[in-house]
N, C-alpha and C positions, 0 to 999 in steps of 0.2 A: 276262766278255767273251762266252760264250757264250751264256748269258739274255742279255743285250743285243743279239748275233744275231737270236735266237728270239725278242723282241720286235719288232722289225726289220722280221724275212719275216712274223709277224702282221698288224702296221702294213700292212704292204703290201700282202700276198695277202687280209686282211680289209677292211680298212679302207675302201676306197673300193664295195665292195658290203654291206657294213651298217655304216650308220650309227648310231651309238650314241646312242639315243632316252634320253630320260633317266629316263621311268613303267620303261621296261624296262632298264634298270639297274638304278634301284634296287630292283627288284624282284627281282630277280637277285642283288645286295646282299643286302637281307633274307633270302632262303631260305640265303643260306650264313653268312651270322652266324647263323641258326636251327640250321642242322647245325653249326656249332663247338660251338654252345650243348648240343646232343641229341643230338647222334648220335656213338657214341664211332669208327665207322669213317671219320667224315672229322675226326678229331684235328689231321691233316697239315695240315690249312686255316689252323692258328694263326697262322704267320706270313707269309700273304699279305698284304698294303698294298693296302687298295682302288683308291687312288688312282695302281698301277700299272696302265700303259696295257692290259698284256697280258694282265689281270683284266678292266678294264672293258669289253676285247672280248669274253671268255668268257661276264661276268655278261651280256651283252645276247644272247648266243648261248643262254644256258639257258634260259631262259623260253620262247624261238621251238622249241627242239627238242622243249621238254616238251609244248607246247602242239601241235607239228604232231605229234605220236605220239600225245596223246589223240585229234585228229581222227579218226587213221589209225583206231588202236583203238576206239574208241566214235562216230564219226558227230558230234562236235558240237565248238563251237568255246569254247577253253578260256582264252583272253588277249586277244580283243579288247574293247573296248568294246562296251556292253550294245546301243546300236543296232546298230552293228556286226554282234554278237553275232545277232542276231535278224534281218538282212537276209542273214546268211551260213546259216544254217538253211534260211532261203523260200528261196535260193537251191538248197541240198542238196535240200532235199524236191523243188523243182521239175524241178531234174536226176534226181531220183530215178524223179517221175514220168513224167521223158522216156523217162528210158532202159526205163519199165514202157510205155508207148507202145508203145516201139519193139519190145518183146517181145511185146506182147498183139498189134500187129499181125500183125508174124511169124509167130509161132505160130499166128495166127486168119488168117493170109491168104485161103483155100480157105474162111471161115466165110461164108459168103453173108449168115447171120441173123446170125451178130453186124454185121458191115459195113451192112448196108441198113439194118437196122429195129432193133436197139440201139446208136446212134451218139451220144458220147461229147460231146455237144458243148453240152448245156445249164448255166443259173446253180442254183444252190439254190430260187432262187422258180420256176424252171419246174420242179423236182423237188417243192416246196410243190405246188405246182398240179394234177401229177400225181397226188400220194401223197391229194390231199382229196378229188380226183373219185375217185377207186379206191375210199376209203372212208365218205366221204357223199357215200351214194347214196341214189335212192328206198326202201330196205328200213330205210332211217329212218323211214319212215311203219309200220312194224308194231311200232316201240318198246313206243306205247301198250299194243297186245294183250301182249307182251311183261310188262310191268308189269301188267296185271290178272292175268295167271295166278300171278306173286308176290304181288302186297299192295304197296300202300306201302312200309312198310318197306323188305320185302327187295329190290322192283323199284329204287329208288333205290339202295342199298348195291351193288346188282351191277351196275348201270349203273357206278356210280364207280370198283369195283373191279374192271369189267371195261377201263376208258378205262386205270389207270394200270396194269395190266397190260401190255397190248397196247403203249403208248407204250416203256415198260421192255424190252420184247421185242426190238419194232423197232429201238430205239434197241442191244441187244443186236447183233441182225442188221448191224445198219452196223456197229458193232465189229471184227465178224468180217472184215466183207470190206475194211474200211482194213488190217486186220491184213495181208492175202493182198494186199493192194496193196502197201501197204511193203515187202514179200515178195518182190515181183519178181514176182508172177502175181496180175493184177485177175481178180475173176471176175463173170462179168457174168450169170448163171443163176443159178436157184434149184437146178437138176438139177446145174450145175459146182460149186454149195457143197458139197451133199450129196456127188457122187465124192471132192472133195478131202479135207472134213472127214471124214464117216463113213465114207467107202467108196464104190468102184463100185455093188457092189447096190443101199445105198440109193438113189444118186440117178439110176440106172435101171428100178431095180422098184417103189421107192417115192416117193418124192419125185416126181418126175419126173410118170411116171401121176396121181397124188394130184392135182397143180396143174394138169393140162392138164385132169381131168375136173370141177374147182373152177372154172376158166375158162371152160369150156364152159357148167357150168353157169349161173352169173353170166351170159354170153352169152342162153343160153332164158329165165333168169329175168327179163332186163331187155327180150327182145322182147314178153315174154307182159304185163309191166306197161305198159306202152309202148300194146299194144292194147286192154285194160281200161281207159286212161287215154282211151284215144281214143272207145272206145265210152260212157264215162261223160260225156264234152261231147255226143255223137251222142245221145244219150237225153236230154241236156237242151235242146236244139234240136229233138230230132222221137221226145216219148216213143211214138209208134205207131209207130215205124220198126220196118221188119224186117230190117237188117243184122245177123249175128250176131259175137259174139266171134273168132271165128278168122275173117273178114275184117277183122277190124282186125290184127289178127297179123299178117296177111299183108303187110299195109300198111306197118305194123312194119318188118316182115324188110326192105322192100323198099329202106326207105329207110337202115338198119343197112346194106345188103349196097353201098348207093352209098359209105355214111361207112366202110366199110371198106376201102376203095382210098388213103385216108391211107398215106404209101410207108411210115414211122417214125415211131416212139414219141416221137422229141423232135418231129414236125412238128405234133402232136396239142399241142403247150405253149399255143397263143394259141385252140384251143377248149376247152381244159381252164380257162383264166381265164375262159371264159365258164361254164363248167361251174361252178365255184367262186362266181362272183355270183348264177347260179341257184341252189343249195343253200341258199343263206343265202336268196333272196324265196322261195322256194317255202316251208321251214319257216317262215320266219314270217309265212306267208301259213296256215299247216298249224294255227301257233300260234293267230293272230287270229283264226281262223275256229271254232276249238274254244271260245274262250274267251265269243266272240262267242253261239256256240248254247248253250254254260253259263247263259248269264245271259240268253235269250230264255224267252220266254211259254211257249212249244212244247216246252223244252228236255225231252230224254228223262229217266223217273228215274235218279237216280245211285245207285247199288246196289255198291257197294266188296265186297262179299264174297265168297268161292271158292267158288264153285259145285261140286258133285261131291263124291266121297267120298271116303276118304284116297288110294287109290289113285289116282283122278282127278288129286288133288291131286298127287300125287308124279310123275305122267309130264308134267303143266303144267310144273312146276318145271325139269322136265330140256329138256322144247320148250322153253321163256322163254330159259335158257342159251343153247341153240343159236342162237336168234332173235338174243339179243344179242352173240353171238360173231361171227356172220354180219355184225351191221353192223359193228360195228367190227373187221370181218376183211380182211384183204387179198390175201395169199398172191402178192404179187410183189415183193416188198421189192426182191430184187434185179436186178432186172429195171429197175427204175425208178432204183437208185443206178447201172444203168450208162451211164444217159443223161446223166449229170454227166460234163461235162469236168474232166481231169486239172488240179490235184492236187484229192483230194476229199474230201480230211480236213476233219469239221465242216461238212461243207455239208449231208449227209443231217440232219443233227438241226438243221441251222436249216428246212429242207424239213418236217421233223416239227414243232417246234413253230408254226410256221405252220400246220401241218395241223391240230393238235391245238386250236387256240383255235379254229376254225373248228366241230370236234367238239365241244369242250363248248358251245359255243351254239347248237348248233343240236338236237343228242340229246334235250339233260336239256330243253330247250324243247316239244319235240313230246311227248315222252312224259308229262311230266306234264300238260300242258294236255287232251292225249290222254283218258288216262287221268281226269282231274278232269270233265271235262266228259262222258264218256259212263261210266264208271266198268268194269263187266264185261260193256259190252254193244261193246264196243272190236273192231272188226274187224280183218282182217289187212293192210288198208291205212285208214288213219283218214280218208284223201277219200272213203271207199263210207260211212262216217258223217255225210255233210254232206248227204246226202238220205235219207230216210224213204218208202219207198213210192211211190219216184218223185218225190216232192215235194221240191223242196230248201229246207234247212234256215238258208240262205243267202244272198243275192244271188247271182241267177243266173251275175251277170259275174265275181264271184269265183269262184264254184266252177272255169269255165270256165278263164280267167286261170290258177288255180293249176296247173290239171290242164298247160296248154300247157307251164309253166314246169318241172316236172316232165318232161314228154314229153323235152321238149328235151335235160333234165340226164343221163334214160335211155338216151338216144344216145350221151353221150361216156363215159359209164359202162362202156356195151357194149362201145366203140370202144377200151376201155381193155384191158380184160378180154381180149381178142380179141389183142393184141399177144404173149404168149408164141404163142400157135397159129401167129402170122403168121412167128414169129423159124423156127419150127421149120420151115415152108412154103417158107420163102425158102431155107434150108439146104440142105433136100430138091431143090429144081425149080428155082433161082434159079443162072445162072453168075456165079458173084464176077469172074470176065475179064472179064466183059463188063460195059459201062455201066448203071446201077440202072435208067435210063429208055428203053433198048433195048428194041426188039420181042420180043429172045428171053426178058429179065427180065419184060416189063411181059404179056407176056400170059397168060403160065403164075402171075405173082401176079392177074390179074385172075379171073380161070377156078379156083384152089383155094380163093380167099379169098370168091368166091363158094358156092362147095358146103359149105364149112362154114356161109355165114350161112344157107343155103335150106335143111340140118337142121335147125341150131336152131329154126329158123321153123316146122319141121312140127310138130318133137317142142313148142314152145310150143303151138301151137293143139292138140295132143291131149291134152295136159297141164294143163290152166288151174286147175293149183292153185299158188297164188305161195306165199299164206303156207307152206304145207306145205313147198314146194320150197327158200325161204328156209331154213327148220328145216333140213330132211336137208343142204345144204350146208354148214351150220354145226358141224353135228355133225360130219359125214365128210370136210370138207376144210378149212375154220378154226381148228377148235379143234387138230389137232395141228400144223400149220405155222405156225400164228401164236402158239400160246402152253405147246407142249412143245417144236416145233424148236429155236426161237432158245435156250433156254435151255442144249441139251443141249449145242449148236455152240456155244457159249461156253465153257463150263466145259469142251469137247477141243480147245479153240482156244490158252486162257489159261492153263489149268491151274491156276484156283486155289484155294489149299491146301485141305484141309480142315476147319483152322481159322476161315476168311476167313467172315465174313456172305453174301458176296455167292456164294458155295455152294451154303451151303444155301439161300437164298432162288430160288434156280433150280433146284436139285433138287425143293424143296418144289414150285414152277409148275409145274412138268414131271409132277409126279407126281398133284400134283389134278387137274390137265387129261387126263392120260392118262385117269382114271377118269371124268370128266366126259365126256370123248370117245365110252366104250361105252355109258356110259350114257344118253346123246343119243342116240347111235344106234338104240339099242332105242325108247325115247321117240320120235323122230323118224317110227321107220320102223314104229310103231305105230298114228301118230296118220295117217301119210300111207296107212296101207290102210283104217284107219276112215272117213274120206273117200271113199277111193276109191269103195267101197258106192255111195256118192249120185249118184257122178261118170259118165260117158261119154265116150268119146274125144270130143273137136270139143263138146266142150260150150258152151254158151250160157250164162256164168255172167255 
């Protein structure tokens, strides 16, 4: 009588709020014919009757209980159907990255640079777009020089093993910072990975400095090629001209310091697609035009061999690294994943390999056509190889053509490069109260984001050595944030084992690079005073 009570107030207080699905019965069923079967603490199960009402309300209750406590506990959903299953996740992640929204605003309220100019609001192909102009750039054209101071062999080998490095890095880098996004704190700096991951120090003393003066650089380096591009059409139009090179810098600067009033890094998406169609005409305008003076009448002799003594030999070796460290370097990974809209899991490595097919067609193209067609006589930009003495080796309208399509690609390069300086400007001078496009915002970013390009612009015209300048950035600000950082930030990210392949193969990176690093340096800052001898400020090169 009183089990039939108790069935009773079940029936009644259950009943009509869960209905008794029949997948989830029997499922409920099963696991307790399993524990009669196995488990000797539920023995007492023997003589329940499935096909009592007061069971079948139970069995349809254990599965929903088990199932919303694995939620609770672990984040994921443990009994519905596989669609289901998978619409209920996008859903979790999504709220997950709401409620990271709603914190990184918060907490970044008072951020003027992150608010204005790293705004959260791009696809993965405007992240492609970004991450391919950052890294083919015009310093693709000193590949070739690059590969003659290796050889064949080894210049191809490090080309290759320099591309899937860097890929692996990067690819590294977005790891870390979905990790800190799942986390509850996105970070949207390369200076906020370092505080968070290594420490304050590092990503104040080091980090931090390291990438604003690798920016900088890249900055000087892309006005001073910019002007040599432009004085290289000017010379084939009026070879008696007397313009000199730091007028066309100037030129340069002038026209970088207008593109640099872009407000944000995601506003720069639809010139970085143009950036990107240029990349691809101009090298293979770089390519046909090498292969072309290969196989003419005129063509200079091809002479493959290493010039210099061992010595010679061994500081080429360490400059070549740095050279191709330098192209394929970036040193704003994070900077660029913060311009993706929430949720951003998987978006940066579709962004990558977009980038990366665009790199290997365009790299391994210039360098060997480069390199095959003028052998070790390979300058530090391979366009100053398509005229002899003034004379070009070419159709005029080619040479010209290339050089424009280039200029152009220089710009958004700049323009790229230039975006942590702007983040930190806007931080500085910029009030977050007030409207981005206010008098008080818009004149104080007009006025600092100029004095920064009108430096570059001297230090370019007193400087006019690229290829050299290339090298020292390679060495000093490349080689360790693109390919000891991301390694070390993983393995104090993930933690894993020391068993794990994927360890040591990041210890190992970290640790050739580290060495590669000093020794670029020395190499780098050897070869840029041996130059210097020849040079003069405001030179006329």
């Amino acid at each position: 009588m009183e089990d039939h009570k108790l069935r009773m107030r079940v029936d009644t207080e259950l009943g009509p709020r869960i209905p008794i699905v029949g997948n989830t019965t029997h499922l409920g069923v099963r696991w307790l014919q399993q524990f009669q079967s196995s488990q000797p603490p539920f023995s007492t199960l023997q003589n329940i009757q499935y096909s009592d009402p007061l069971f079948l309300h139970l069995s349809a209750l254990l599965p929903l209980f088990l199932s919303n406590k694995t939620e609770r506990n672990m984040g994921t959903m443990a009994s519905n159907p596989a669609p289901n299953g998978r619409a209920r996740a996008e859903d979790l992640q999504n709220s997950t990255h709401g409620e990271l929204s709603e914190a990184t605003s918060s907490s970044e309220a008072l951020d003027a640079g992150a608010l204005f100019v790293l705004k959260s609001k791009g696809s993965w192909l405007h992240c492609g777009y970004h991450l391919t102009t950052s890294i083919v750039a015009p310093a693709l054209l000193s590949l070739p020089l690059a590969v003659a101071q290796l050889g064949w062999a080894a210049g191809v080998l490090t080309l290759l093993v320099a591309g899937a490095v860097t890929f692996y890095s990067y690819t590294l880098l977005s790891l870390v910072l979905e990790q800190h996004a799942l986390l509850g704190n996105r970070l949207l700096r390369f200076r906020d990975m370092a505080h968070h991951v290594l420490g304050p120090g590092w990503g104040r003393y080091y980090i931090g400095p390291l990438q604003f003066s690798l920016c900088f650089t890249a900055v000087v380096a892309g006005t001073l090629l910019a002007g040599q591009s432009m004085k290289a059409i000017y010379l084939l139009e009026q070879p008696d001209g007397t313009m000199k090179l730091y007028e066309f810098v100037v030129i340069s600067g002038a026209i970088t310091l207008i593109l640099a009033q872009f407000p944000s890094f995601h506003s720069l998406r639809h010139f970085n697609l143009i950036s990107l169609i240029l990349c691809l005409v101009y090298s293979a305008c770089a390519t046909a035009g090498s292969i072309y003076i290969g196989h003419s009448s005129g063509a200079p002799e091809k002479d493959y061999s290493l010039p210099g003594d061992r010595q010679d030999h061994l500081f080429d070796v360490f400059n070549a690294v740095s050279i191709i460290a330098t192209t394929y370097g970036n040193g704003i990974i994070p900077e660029i994943q913060a311009t993706i809209a929430p949720p951003v899991k998987g978006k940066m490595f579709k962004g990558l390999c977009l980038c990366y097919s665009v790199v290997m067609s365009t790299f391994f193209s210039v360098a060997v056509s480069g390199y095959w067609a003028f052998g070790n006589q390979a300058r530090s930009n391979i366009l100053f190889n398509f005229t002899a003495d003034g004379r070009p080796l070419i159709p005029k309208w080619f040479i010209v053509m290339t050089n424009i399509f280039t200029i152009v690609q220089i710009f958004a390069v700049t323009i790229v490069y230039l975006q942590p300086t702007n983040e930190v400007l806007e931080g500085l001078f910029a009030d977050p109260k007030k409207e981005q496009y206010s008098a008080r915002n818009v004149i104080p970013r007009i006025l600092f984001r100029s004095i920064v390009v009108a430096v570059g612009t001297i230090i370019a015209a007193m400087l006019p050595f690229f290829g050299d300048i290339i090298a020292v950035v390679g060495a000093f600000g490349f080689l360790p944030l693109d390919f000891v950082v991301p390694s070390v930030m993983y393995n104090i990210t993930f933690r894993p084992s020391t068993r794990d392949f994927v360890f040591w193969m990041n210890t190992m990176i970290a640790t050739v690079s580290s060495i590669l690093t000093v020794l670029g340096c020395i190499a780098t800052v050897r070869q840029l005073t041996m130059d210097a001898k020849t040079y003069k400020l405001f030179a006329n090169l």
